[in-house]
N, C-alpha and C positions, 0 to 999 in steps of 0.2 A: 559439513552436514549438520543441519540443524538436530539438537540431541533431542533422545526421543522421550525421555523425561521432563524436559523442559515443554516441550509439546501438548504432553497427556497434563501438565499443569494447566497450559492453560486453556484446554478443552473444558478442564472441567470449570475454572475460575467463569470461563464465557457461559456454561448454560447455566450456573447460578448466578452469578453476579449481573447479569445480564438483567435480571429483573430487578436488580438495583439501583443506588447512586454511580457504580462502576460504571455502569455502562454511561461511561462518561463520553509630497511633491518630492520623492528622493529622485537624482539625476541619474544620467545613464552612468556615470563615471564611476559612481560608488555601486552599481550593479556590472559594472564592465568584467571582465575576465583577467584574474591577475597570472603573471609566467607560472607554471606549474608544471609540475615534471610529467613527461609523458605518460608516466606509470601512473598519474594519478585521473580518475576520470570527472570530467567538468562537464557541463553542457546547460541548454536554457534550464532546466528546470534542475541543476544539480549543482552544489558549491563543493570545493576542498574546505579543511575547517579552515584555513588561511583565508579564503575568498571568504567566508561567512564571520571570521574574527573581523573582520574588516570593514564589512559589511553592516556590523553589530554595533560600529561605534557611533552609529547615525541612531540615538535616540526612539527617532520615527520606526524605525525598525519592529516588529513585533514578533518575540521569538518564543514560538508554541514546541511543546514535550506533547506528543501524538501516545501517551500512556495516561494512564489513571495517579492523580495523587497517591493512592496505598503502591500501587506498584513502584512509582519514582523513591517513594518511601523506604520501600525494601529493596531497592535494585541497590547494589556495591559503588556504583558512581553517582546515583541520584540525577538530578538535571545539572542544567547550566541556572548560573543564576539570573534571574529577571523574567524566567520564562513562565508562562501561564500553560493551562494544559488542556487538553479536550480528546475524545477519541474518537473512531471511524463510525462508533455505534451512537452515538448522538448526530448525527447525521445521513443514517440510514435505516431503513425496514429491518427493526431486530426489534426481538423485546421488550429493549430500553423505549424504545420511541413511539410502536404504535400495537405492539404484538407477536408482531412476525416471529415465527419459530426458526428455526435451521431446517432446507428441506421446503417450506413454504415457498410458493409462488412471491418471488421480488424480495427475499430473505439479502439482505446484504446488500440488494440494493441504495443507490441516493432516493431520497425524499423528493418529493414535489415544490416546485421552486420555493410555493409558498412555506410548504416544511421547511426548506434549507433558510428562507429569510429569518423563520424565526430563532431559530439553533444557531443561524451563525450571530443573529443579534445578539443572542445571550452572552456569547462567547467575546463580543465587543471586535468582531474581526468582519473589517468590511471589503468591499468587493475592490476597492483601490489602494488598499491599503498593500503595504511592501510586507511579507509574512517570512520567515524562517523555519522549517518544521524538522524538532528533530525526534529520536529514538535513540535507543541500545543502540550500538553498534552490533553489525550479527555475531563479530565475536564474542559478543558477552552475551548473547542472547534475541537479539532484533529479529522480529519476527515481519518488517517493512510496514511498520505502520505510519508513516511517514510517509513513504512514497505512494501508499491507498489513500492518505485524506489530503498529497496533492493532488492524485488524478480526479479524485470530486470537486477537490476546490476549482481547480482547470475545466471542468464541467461546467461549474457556476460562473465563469467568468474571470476568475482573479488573473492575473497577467503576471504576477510579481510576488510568485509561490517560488520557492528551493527549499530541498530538501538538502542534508549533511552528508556527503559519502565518510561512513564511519563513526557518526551520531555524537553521540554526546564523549565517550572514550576518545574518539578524534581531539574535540574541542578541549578537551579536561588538558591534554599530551600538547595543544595549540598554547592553554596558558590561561584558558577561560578559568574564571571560578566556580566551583560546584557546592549545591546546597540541595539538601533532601525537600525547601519547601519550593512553592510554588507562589506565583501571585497571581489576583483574581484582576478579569480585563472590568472597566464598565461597559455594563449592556451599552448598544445603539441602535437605531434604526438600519438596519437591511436588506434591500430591498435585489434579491436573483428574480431579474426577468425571465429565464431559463435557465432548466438543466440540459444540458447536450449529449444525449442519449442515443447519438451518432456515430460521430466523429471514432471513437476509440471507445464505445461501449456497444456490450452486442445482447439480448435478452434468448431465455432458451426460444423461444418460439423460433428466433430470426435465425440462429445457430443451427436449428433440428430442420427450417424450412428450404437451408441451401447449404447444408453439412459440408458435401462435396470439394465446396467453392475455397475451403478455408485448410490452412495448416495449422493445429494443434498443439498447443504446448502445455505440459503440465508441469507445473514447477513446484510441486510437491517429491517429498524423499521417495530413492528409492520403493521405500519399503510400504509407502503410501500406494505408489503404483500399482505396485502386486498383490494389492487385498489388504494391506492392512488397515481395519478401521479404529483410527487410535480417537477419534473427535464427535461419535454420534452418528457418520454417515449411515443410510439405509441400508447401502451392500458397498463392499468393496473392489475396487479395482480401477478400470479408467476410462476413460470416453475413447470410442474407437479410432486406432489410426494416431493417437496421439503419442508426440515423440516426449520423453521424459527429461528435461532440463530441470531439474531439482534449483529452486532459489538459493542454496547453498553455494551452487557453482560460480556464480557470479562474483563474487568475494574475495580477498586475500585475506591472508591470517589474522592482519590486525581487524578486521573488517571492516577495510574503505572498500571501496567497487574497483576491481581489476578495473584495467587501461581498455579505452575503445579500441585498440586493436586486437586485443587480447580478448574483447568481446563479443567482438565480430570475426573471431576464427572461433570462438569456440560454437556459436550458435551457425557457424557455414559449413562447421565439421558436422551437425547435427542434422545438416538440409535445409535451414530456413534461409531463404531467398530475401533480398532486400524488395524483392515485386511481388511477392506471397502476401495472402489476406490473411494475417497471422492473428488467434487466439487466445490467450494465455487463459486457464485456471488453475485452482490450487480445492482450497476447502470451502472459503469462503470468501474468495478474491481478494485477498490481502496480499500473500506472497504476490499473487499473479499482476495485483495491480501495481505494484514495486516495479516487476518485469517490463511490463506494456509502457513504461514511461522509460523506462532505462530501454528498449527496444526503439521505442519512440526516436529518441534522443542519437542515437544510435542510426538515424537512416531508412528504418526499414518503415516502408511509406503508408501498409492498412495495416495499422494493429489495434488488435479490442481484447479488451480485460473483460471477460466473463464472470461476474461480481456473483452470482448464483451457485458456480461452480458445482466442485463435486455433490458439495451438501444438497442440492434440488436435481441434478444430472441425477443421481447414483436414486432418489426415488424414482424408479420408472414407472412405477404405476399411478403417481399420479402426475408427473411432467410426459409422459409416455415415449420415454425416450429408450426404452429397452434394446430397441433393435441397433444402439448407436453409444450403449454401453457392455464394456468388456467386466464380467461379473468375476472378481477372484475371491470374494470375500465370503463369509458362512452365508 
């Protein structure tokens, strides 16, 4: 379970910092899948830190920390070394980028292609290029940001995104070397023809216009579900009919990702169908987008990360979504 002071941190780091600087030809062979223990979960868009130690020693490679330098700074393991950094909010309607508040219509949304060309230019990461993304591991704290700026990067196009089961704590325990700074990419040109606002993304309108159609998940705590508003939300509680799979559960101790079988009974014990048009929110689609890619990955054939999540669901007066949220909060 994600702790709830590490949480109320960084709610509040997000609505100030936010108007900040914070809101920050490889072969198939060397991306091939190497023997890994059953226990350990692999798939397209996930490495072990072994498959990604491995992966790392092809130069070309380009391995991004999905935190803020002052956070890498302060975090107990820091990064891996050679990695540059960026986060989900330089590539989406918050704040940092165009305004957007929490709660606003397209809050935590991706950007417009032409947006994501220029963000990802700065950042020197192009649409071909082979990317490694990692975080915290959640037992030290990983909130899945990693798994939110593959499921954008996979929006725009990139083919040859993996994220770390276990993050940087993984890689540190694999034999990598860790260093508190970072290095900066040079800019380039470009160029997302599109964002794919389909496939695995769902906006409130399309969610509120065929509710019915779709299974729910919220991967927010406990304690989130049942009112509490620990991040800014309007009112607390939960979008109706939605079954509560907390991102915590996903996990083992050290915090690599439980084994796909081990993931797919716990989510079969909870009723989601591999033919269900599955959901996921959280606060600000962060957790949920982790979810929707590890679900993805997993078999289950519609799923869509709900990137507005509770923060614009939970205002109902102006998403007007009252009738299709459950109100626990003051």
């Amino acid at each position: 379970m994600v702790k709830t002071t590490k949480l109320r941190k960084f709610a509040v780091g997000f609505l100030v910092a936010s108007m900040t600087i914070c809101f920050t030809g490889l072969g198939q062979s060397a991306f091939a899948a190497s023997k890994t223990s059953s226990k350990t979960f692999t798939g397209k868009y996930v490495y072990s830190a072994a498959q990604a130690k491995k992966a790392l020693k092809n130069k070309n490679v380009k391995l991004v920390d999905t935190r803020g330098a002052d956070d890498i700074k302060k975090s107990k393991n820091g990064t891996i070394k050679g990695a540059s950094t960026m986060v989900w909010q330089q590539i989406s309607h918050t704040p940092m980028t165009d305004g957007t508040k929490p709660g606003e219509a397209n809050f935590a949304r991706s950007l417009s292609a032409k947006g994501m060309s220029k963000a990802l230019g700065k950042l020197g990461l192009g649409v071909n290029d082979k990317i490694i993304l990692i975080s915290d591991g959640y037992a030290t704290g990983g909130w899945g940001d990693d798994g939110r700026v593959a499921w954008q990067l996979i929006q725009c196009g990139y083919k040859n995104v993996h994220i770390v089961s276990g993050g940087v704590p993984a890689l540190k325990k694999a034999g990598m070397k860790t260093t508190k700074s970072v290095v900066t990419r040079k800019a380039k040109k470009v160029t997302i023809k599109k964002v794919d606002t389909t496939s695995h993304d769902i906006t409130t309108a399309k969610l509120k216009q065929n509710y019915s159609k779709y299974t729910i998940i919220d991967s927010r705590t406990a304690e989130e579900y049942n009112g509490a508003q620990n991040y800014g939300e309007t009112r607390g509680g939960h979008l109706k009919d939605a079954v509560n799979i907390p991102f915590a559960s996903m996990f083992n101790k050290d915090g690599t990702l439980k084994s796909k079988a081990a993931l797919t009974k716990m989510f079969e014990k909870k009723g989601i169908s591999k033919n269900d048009y599955v959901v996921t929110y959280c606060t600000g689609g962060i957790r949920s987008g982790y979810m929707q890619l590890v679900l993805q990955q997993l078999g289950y054939k519609h799923t869509y990360n709900y990137a507005e999540s509770a923060y614009r669901w939970s205002n109902t007066d102006s998403a007007g979504t009252a009738a299709y949220w459950v109100n626990l909060g003051k």
